[in-house]
PyMOL Python script that loads the backbone (N, CA, C, O; Angstrom):
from pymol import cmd

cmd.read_pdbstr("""\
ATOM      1  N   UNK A   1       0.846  -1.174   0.000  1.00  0.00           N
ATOM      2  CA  UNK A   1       0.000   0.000   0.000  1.00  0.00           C
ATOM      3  C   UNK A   1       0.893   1.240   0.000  1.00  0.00           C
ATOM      4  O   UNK A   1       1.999   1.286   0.539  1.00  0.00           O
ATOM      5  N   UNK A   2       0.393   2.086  -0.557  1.00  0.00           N
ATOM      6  CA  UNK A   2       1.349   3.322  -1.241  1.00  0.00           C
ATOM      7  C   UNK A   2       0.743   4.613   0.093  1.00  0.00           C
ATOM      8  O   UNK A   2      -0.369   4.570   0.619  1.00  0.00           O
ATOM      9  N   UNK A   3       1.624   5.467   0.329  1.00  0.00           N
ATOM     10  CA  UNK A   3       1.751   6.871   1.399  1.00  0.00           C
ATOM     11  C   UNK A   3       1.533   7.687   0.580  1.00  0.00           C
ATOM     12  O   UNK A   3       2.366   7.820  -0.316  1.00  0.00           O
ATOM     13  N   UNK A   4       0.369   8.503   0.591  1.00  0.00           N
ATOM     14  CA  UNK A   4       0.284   9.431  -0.093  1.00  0.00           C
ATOM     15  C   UNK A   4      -0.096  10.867   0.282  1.00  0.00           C
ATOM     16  O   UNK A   4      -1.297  11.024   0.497  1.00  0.00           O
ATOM     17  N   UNK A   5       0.793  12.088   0.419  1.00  0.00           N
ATOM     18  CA  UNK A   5       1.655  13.127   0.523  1.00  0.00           C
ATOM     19  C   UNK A   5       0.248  14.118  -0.187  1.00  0.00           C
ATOM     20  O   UNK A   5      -0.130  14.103  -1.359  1.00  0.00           O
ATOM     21  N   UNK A   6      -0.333  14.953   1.002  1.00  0.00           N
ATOM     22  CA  UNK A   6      -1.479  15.867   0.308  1.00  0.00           C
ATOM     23  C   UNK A   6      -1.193  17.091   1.162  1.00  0.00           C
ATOM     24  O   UNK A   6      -1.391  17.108   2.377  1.00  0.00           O
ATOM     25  N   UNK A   7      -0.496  18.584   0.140  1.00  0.00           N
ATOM     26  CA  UNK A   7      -0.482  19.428   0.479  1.00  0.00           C
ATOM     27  C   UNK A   7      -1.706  20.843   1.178  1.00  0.00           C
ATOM     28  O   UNK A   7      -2.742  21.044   0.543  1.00  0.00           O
ATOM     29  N   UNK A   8      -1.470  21.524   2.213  1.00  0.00           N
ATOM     30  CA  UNK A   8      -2.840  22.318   2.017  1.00  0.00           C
ATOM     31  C   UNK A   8      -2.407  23.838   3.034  1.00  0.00           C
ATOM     32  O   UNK A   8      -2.062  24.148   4.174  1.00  0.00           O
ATOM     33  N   UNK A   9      -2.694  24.403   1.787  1.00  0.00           N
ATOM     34  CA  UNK A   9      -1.975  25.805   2.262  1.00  0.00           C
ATOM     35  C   UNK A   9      -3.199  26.543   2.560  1.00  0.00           C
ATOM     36  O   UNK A   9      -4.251  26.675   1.936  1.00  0.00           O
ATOM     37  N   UNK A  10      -2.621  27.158   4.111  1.00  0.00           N
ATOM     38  CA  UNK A  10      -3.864  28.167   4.885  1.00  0.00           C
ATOM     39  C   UNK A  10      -3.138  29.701   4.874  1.00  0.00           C
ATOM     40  O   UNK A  10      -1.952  29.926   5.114  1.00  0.00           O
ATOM     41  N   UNK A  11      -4.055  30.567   4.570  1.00  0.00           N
ATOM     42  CA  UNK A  11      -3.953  31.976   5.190  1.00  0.00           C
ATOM     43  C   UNK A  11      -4.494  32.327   6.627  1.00  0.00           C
ATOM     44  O   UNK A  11      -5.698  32.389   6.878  1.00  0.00           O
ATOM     45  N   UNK A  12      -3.273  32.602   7.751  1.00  0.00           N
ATOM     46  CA  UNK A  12      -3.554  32.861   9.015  1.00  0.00           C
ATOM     47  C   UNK A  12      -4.715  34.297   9.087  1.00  0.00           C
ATOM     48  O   UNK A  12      -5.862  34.209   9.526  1.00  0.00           O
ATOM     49  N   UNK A  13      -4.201  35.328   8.649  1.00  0.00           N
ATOM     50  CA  UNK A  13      -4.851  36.440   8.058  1.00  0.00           C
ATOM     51  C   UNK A  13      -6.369  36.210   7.602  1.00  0.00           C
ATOM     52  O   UNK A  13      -7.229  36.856   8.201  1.00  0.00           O
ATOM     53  N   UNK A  14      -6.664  35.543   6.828  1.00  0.00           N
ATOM     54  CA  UNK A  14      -7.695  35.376   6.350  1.00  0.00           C
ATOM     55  C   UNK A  14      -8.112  34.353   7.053  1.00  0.00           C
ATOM     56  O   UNK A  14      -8.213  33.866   5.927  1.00  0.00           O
ATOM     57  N   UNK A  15      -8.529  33.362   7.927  1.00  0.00           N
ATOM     58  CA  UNK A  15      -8.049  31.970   8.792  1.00  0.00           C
ATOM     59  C   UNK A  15      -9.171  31.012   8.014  1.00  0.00           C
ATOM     60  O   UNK A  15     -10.251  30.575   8.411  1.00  0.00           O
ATOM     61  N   UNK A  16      -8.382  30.849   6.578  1.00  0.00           N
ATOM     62  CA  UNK A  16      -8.963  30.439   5.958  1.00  0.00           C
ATOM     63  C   UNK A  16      -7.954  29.247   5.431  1.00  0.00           C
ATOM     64  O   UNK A  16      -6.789  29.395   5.797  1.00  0.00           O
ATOM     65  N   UNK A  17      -8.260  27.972   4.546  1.00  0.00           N
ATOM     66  CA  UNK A  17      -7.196  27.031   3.827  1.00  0.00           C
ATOM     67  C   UNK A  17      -7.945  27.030   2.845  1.00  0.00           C
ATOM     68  O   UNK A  17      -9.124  27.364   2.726  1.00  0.00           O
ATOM     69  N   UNK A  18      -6.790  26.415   1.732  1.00  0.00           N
ATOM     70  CA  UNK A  18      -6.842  26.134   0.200  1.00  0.00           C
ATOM     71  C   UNK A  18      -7.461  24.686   0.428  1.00  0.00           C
ATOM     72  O   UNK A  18      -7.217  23.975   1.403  1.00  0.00           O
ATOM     73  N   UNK A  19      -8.237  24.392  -0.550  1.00  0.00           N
ATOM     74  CA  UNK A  19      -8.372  22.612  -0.891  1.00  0.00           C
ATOM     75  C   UNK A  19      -7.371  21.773  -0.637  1.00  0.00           C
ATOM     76  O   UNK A  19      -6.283  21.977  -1.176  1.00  0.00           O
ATOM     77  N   UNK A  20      -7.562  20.638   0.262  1.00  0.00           N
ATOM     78  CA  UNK A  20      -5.945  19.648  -0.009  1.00  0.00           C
ATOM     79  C   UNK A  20      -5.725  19.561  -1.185  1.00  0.00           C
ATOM     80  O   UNK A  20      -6.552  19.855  -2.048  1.00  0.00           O
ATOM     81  N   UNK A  21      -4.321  19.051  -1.457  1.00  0.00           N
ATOM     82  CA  UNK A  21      -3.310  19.208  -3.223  1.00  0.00           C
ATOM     83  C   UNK A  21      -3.052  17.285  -3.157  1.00  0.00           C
ATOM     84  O   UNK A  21      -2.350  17.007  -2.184  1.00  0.00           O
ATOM     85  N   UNK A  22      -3.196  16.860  -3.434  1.00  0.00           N
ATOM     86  CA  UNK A  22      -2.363  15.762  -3.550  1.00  0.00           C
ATOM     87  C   UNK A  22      -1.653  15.883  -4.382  1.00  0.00           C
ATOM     88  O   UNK A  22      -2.016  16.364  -5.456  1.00  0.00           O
ATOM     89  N   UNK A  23       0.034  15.342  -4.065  1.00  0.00           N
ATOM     90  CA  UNK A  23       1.045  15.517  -4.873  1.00  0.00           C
ATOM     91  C   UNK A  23       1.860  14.448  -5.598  1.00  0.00           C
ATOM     92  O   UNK A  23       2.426  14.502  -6.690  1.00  0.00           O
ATOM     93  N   UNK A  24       1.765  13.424  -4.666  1.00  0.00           N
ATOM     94  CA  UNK A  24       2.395  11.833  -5.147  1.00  0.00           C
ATOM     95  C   UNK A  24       2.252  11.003  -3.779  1.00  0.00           C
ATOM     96  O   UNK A  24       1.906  11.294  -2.634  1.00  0.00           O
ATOM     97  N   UNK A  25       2.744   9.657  -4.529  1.00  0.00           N
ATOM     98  CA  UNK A  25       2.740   8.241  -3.441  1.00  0.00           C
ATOM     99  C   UNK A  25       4.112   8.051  -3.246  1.00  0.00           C
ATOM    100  O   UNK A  25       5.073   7.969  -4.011  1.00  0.00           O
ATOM    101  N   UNK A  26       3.940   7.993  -1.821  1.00  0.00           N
ATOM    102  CA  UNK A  26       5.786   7.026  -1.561  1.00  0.00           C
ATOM    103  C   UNK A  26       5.659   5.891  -1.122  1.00  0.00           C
ATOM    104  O   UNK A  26       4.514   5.501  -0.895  1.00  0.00           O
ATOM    105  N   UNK A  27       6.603   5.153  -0.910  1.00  0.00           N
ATOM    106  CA  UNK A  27       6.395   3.900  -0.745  1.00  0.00           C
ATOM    107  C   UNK A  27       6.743   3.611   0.777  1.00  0.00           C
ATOM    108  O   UNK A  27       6.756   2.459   1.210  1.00  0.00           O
ATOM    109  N   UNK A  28       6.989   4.584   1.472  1.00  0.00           N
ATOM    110  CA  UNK A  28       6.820   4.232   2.772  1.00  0.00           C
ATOM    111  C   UNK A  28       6.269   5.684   3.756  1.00  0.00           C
ATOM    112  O   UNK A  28       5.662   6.529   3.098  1.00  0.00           O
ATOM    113  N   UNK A  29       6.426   5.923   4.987  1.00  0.00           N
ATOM    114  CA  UNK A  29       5.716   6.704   5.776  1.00  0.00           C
ATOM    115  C   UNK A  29       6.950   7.984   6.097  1.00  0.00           C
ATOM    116  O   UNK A  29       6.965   9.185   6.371  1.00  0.00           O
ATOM    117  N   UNK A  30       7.818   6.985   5.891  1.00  0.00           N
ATOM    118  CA  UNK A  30       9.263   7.781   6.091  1.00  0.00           C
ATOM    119  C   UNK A  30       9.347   8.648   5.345  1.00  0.00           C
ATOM    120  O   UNK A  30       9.339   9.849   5.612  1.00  0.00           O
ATOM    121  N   UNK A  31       9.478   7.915   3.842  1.00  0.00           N
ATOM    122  CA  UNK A  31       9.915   9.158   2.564  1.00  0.00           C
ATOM    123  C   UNK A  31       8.681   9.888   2.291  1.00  0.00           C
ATOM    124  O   UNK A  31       8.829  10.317   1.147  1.00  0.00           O
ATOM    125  N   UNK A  32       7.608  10.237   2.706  1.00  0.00           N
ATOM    126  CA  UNK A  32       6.551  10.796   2.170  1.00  0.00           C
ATOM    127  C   UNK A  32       6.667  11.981   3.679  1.00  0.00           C
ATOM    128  O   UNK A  32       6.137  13.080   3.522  1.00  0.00           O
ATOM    129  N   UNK A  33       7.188  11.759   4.719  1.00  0.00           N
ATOM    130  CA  UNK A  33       7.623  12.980   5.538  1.00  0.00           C
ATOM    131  C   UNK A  33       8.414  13.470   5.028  1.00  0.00           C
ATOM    132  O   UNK A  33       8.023  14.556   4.601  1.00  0.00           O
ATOM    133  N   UNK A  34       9.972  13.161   4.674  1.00  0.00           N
ATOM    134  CA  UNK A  34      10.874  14.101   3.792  1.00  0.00           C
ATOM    135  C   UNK A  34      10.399  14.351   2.693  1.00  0.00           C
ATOM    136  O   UNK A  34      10.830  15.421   2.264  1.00  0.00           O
ATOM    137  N   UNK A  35       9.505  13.712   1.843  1.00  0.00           N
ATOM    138  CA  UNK A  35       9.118  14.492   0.507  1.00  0.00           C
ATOM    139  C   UNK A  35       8.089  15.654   0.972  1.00  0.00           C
ATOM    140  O   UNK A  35       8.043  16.747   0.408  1.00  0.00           O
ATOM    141  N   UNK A  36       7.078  15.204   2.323  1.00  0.00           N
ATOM    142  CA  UNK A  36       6.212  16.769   2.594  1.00  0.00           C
ATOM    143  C   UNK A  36       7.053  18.100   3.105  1.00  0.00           C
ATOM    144  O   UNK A  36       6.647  19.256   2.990  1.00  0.00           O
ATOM    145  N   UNK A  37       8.532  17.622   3.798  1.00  0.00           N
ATOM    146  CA  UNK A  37       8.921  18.482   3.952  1.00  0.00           C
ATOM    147  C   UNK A  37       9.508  19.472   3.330  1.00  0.00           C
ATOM    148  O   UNK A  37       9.521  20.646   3.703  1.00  0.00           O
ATOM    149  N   UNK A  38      10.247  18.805   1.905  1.00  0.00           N
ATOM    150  CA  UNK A  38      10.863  19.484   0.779  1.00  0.00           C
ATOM    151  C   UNK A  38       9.914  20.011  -0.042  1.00  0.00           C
ATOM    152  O   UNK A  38      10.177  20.998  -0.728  1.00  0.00           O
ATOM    153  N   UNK A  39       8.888  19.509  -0.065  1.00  0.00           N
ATOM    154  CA  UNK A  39       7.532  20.519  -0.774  1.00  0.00           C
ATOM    155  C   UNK A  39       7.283  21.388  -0.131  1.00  0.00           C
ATOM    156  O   UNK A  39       7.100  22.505  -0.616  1.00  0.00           O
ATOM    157  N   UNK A  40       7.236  21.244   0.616  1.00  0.00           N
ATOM    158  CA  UNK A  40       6.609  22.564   1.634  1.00  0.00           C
ATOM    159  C   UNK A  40       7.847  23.661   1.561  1.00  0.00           C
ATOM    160  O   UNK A  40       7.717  24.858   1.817  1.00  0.00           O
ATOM    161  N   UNK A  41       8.563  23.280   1.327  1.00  0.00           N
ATOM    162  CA  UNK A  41       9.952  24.073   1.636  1.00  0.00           C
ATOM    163  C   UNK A  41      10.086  24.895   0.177  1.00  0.00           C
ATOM    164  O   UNK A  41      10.379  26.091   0.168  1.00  0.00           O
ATOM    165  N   UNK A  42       9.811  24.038  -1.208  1.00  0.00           N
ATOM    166  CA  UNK A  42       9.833  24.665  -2.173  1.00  0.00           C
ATOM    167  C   UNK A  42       8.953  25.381  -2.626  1.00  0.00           C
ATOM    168  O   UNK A  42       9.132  26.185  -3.541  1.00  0.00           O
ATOM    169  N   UNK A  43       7.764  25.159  -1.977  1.00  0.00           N
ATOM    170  CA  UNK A  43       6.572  25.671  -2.205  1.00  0.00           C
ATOM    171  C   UNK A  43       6.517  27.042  -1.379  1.00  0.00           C
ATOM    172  O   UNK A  43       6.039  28.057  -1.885  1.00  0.00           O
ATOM    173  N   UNK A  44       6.996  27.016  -0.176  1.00  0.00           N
ATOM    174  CA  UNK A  44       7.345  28.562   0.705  1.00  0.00           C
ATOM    175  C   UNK A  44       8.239  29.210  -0.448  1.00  0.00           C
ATOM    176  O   UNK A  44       7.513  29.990  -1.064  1.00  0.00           O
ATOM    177  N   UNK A  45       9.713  29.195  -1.061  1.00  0.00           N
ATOM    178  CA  UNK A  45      10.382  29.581  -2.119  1.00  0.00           C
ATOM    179  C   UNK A  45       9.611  30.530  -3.111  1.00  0.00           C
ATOM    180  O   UNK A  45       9.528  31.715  -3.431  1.00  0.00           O
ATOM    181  N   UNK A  46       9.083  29.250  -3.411  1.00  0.00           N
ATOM    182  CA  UNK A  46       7.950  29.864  -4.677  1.00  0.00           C
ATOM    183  C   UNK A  46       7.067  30.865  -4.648  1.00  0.00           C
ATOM    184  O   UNK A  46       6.803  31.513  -5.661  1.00  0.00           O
ATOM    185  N   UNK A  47       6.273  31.194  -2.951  1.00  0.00           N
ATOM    186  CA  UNK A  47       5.692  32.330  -3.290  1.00  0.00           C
ATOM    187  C   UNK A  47       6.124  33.595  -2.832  1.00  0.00           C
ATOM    188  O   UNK A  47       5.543  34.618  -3.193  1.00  0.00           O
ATOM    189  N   UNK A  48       7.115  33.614  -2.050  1.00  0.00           N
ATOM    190  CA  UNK A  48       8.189  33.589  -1.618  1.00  0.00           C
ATOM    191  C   UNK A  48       8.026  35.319  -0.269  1.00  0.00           C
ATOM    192  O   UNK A  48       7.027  35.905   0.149  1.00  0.00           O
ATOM    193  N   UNK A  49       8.994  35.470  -0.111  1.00  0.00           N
ATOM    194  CA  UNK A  49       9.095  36.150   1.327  1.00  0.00           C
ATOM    195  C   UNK A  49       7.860  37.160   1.723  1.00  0.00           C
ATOM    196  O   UNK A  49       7.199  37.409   2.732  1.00  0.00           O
ATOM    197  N   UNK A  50       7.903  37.452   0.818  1.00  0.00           N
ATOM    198  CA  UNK A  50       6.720  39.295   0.818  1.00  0.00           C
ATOM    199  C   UNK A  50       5.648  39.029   0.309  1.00  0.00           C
ATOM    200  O   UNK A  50       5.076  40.082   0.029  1.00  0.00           O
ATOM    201  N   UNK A  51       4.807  37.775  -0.083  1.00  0.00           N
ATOM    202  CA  UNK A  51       3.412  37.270   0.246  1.00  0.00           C
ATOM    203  C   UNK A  51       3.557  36.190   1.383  1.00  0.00           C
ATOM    204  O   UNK A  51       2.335  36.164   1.241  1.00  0.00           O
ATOM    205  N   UNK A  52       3.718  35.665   1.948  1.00  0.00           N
ATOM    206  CA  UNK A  52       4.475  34.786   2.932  1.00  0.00           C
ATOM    207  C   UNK A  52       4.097  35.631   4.206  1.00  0.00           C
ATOM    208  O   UNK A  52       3.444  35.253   5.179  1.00  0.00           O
ATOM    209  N   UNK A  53       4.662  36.867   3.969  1.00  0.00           N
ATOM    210  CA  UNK A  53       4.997  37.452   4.951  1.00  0.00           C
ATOM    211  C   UNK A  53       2.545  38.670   5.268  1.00  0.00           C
ATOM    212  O   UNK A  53       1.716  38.849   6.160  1.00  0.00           O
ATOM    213  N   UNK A  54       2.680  38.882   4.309  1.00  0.00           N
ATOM    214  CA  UNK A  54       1.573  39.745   3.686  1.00  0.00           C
ATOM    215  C   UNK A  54       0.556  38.988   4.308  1.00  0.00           C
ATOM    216  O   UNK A  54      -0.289  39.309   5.144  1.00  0.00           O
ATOM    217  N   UNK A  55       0.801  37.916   3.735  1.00  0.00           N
ATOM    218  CA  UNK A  55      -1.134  37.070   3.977  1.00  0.00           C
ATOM    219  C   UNK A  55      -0.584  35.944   5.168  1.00  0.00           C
ATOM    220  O   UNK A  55      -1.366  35.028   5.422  1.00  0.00           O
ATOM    221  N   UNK A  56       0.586  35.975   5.823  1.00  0.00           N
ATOM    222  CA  UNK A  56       0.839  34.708   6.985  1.00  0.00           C
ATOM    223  C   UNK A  56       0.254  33.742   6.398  1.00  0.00           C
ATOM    224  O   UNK A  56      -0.926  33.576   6.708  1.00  0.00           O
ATOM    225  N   UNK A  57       0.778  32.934   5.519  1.00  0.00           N
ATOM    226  CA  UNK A  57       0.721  31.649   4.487  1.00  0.00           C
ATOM    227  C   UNK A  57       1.322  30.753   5.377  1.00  0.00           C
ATOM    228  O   UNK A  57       2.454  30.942   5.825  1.00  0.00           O
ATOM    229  N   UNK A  58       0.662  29.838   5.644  1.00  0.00           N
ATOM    230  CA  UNK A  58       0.988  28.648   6.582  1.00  0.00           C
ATOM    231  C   UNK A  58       0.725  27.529   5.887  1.00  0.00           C
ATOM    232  O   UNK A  58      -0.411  27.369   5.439  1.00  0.00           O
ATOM    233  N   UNK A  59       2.033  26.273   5.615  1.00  0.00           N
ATOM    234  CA  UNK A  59       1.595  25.257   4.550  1.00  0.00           C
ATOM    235  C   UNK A  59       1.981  24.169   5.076  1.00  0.00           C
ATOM    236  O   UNK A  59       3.112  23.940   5.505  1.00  0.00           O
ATOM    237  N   UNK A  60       0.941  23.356   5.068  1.00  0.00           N
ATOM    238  CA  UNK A  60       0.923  22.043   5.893  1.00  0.00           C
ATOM    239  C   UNK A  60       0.608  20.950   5.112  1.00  0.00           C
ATOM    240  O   UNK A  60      -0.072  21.184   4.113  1.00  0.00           O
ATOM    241  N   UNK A  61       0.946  19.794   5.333  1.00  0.00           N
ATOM    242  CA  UNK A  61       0.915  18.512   4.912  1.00  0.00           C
ATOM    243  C   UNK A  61       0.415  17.222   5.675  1.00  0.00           C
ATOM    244  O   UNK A  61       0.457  17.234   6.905  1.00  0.00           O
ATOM    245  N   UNK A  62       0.015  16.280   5.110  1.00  0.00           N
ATOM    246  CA  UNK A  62      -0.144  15.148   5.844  1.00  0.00           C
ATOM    247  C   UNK A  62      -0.102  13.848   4.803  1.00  0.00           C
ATOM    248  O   UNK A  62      -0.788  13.778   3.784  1.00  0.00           O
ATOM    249  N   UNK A  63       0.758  12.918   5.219  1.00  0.00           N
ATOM    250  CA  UNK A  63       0.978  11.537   4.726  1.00  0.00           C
ATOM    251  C   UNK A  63      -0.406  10.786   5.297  1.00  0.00           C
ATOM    252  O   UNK A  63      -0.734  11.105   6.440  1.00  0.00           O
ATOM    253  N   UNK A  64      -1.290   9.758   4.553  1.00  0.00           N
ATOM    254  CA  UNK A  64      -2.181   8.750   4.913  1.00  0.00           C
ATOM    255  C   UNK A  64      -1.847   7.586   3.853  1.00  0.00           C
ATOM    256  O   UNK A  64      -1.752   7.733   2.634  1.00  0.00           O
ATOM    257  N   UNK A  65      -1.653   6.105   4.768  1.00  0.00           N
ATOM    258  CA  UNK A  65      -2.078   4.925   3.673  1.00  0.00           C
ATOM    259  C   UNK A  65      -3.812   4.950   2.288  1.00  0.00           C
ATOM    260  O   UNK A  65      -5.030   4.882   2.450  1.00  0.00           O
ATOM    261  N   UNK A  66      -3.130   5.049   1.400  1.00  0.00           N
ATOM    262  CA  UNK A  66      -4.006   5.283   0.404  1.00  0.00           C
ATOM    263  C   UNK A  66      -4.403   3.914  -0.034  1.00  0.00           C
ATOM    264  O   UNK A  66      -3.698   3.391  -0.897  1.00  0.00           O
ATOM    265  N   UNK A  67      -5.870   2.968   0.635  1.00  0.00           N
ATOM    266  CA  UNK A  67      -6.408   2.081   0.694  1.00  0.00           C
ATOM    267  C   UNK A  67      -6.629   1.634  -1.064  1.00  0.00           C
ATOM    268  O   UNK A  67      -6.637   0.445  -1.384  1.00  0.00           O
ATOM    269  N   UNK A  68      -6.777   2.591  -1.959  1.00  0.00           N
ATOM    270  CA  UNK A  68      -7.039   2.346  -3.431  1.00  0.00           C
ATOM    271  C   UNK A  68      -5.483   2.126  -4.384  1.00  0.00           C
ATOM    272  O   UNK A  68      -5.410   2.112  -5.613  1.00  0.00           O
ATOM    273  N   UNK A  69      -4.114   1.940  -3.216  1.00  0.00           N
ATOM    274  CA  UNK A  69      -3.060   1.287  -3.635  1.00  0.00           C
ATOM    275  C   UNK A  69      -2.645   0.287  -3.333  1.00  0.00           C
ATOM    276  O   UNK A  69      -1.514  -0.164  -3.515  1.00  0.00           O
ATOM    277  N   UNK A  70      -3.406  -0.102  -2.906  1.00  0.00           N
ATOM    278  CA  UNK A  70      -2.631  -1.982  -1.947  1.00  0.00           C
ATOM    279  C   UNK A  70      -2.052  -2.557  -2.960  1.00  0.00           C
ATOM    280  O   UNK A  70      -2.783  -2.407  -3.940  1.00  0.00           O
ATOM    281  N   UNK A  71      -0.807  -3.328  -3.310  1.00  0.00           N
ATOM    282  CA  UNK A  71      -0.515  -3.896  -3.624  1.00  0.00           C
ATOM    283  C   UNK A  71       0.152  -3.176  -4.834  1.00  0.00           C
ATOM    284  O   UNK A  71       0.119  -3.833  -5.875  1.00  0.00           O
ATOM    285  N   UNK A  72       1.034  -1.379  -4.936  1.00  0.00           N
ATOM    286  CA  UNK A  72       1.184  -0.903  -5.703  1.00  0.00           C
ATOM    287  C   UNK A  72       2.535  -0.449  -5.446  1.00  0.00           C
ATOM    288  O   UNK A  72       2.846   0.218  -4.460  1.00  0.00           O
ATOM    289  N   UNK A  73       3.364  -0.842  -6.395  1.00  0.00           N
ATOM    290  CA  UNK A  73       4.579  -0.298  -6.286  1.00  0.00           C
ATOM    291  C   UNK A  73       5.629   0.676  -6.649  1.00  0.00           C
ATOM    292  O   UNK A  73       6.445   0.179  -7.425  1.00  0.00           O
ATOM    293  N   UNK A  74       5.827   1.698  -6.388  1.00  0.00           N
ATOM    294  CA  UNK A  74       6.604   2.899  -6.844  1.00  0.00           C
ATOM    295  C   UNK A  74       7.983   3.087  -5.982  1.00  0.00           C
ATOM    296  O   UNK A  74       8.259   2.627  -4.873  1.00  0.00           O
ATOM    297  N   UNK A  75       8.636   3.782  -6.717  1.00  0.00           N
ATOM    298  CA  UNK A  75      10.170   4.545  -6.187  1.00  0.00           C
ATOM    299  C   UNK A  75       9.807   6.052  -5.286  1.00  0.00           C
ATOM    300  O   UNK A  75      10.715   6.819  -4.966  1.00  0.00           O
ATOM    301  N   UNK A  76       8.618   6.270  -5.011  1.00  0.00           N
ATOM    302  CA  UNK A  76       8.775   7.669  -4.444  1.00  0.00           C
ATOM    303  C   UNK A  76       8.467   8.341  -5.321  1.00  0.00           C
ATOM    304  O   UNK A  76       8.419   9.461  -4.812  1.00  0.00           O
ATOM    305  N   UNK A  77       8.107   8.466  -6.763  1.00  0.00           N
ATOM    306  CA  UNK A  77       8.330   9.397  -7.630  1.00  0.00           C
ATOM    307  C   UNK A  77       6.828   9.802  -7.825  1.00  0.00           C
ATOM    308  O   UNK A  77       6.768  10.890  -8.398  1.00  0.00           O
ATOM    309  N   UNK A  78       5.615   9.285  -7.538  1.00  0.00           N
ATOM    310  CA  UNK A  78       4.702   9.724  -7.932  1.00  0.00           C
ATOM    311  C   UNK A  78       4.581   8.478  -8.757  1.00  0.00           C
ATOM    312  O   UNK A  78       5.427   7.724  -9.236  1.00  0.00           O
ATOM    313  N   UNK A  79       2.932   8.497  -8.781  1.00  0.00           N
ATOM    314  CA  UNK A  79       2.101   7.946 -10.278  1.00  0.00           C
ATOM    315  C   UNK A  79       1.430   8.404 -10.797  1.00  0.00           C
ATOM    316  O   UNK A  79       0.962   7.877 -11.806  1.00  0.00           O
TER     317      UNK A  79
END
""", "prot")
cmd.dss("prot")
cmd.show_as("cartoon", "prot")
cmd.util.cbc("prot")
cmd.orient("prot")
């Protein structure tokens, strides 16, 4: 069964969140924490200091076993 990595960015300011993102499957619980963390990390980058800072953009993640992969095998990379 595949870990699958669903982004969801909130405005503190507005105390509001975006729709969860799903982004990809990892193949364990482990790499789908370092992959939420490096998303999140590139994804802060991206919109970067002075909206970040403007709207208090808070971006959170959560790994869950994705029951509609049992028996599915990947490298981490997404399917």
């Amino acid at each position: 069964m595949k870990v699958a990595l669903v982004m969801i960015m909130c405005s503190q300011i507005a105390g509001d969140c975006m729709k969860p993102h799903f982004l990809k499957h990892y193949d364990s619980f482990y790499d789908c924490l370092l992959g939420g963390y490096e998303e999140a990390s590139k994804k802060t980058k991206e919109i970067g200091k002075q909206e970040i800072n403007k709207h208090e953009i808070v971006i959170k993640f959560n790994c869950y076993y994705d029951l509609k992969t049992k028996g599915l095998k990947t490298k981490g990379t997404g399917i």
